[in-house]
C-alpha positions as CSV (number, residue, x, y, z in Angstrom):
1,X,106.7,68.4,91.2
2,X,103.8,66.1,91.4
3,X,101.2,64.3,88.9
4,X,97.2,65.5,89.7
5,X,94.9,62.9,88.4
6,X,91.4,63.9,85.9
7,X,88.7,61.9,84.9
8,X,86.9,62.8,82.5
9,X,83.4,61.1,80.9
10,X,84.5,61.5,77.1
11,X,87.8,62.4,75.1
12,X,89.1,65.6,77.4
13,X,88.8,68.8,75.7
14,X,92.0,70.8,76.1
15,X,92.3,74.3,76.9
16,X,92.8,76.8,73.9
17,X,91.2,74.6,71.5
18,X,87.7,76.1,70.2
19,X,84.9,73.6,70.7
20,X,81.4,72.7,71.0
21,X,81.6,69.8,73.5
22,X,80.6,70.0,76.7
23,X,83.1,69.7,80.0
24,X,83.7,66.2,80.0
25,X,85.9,66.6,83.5
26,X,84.4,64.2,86.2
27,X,86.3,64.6,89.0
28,X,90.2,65.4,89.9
29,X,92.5,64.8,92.7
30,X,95.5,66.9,93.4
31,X,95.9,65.9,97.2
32,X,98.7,63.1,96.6
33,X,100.7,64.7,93.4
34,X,103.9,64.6,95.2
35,X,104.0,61.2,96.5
36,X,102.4,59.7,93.2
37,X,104.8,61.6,91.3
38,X,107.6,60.0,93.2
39,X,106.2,56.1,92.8
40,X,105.7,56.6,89.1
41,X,109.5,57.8,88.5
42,X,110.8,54.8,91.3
43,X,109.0,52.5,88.4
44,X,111.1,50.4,85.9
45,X,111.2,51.8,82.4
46,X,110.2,49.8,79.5
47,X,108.3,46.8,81.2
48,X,105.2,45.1,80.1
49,X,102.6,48.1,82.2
50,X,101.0,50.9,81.3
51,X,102.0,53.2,84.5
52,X,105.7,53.1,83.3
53,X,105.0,55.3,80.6
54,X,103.4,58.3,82.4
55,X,105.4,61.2,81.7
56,X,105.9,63.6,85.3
57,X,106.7,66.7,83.3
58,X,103.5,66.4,80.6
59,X,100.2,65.2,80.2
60,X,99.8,61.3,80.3
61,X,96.2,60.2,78.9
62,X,94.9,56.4,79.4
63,X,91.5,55.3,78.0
64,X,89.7,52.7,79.7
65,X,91.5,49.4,78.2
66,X,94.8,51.2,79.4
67,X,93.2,52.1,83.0
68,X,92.3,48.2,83.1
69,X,95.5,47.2,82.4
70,X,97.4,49.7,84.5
71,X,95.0,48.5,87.4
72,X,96.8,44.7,87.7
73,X,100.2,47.6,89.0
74,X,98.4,48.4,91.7
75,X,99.5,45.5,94.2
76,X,103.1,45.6,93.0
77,X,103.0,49.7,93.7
78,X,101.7,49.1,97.0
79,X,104.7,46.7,97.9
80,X,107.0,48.9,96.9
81,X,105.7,52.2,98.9
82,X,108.0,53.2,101.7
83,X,105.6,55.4,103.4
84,X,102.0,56.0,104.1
85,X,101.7,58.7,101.3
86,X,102.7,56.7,98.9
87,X,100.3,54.4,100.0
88,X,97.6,56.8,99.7
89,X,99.0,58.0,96.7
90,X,98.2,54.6,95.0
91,X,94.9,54.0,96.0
92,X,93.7,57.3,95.0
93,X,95.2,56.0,91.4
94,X,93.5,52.4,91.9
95,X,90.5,54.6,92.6
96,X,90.6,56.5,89.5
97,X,91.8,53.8,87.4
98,X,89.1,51.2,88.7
99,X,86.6,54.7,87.7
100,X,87.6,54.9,84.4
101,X,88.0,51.5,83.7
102,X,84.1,51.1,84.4
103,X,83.1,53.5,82.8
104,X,82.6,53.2,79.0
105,X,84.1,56.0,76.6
106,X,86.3,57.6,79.9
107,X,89.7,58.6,79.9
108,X,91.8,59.5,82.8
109,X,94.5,62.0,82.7
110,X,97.8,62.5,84.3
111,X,98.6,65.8,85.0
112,X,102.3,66.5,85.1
113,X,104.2,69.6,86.3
């Protein structure tokens, strides 16, 4: 199981869905899906953050405000990693997050298994 991350420049167009946007997909990262799989589930449930609520087994999707927030988890995740691919795991999100938190009218999307 693992979580690949997506950014995308506008509202991400879904697959099977007939439209006549353009690819709005950015970039992607699928190197650390495992081990950022394994931080988000390690994370208390119901808490005032945004990364909490990314689902492992479907498609999480955060829009900039949500990236923004989600990005003051960072420091917190990094305390709690136990190895250094977690570690890497979490600044490839902080990476993605600070992207799409920057960038007006983006959305970033977690990729579940």
């Amino acid at each position: 199981m693992g979580i690949d991350l997506q950014l995308h420049s506008a509202r991400p167009q879904w697959p099977g869905r007939r439209s006549k946007r353009k690819p709005t997909l950015v970039r992607e990262s699928h190197e650390h899906g495992a081990a950022l799989a394994q931080v988000i589930e390690e994370l208390p449930s119901n808490t005032s953050g945004k990364l909490w609520m990314v689902d492992p087994y479907n498609d999480t999707v955060f829009n900039e405000q949500e990236a923004e927030a989600a990005l003051r988890e960072i420091p917190d995740l990094l305390r709690r990693c136990a190895d250094d691919a977690r570690i890497d795991a979490v600044r490839d999100l902080a990476a993605f997050l600070t992207a799409c938190a920057t960038t007006p009218g983006s959305y970033l999307v977690f990729v579940g298994d």
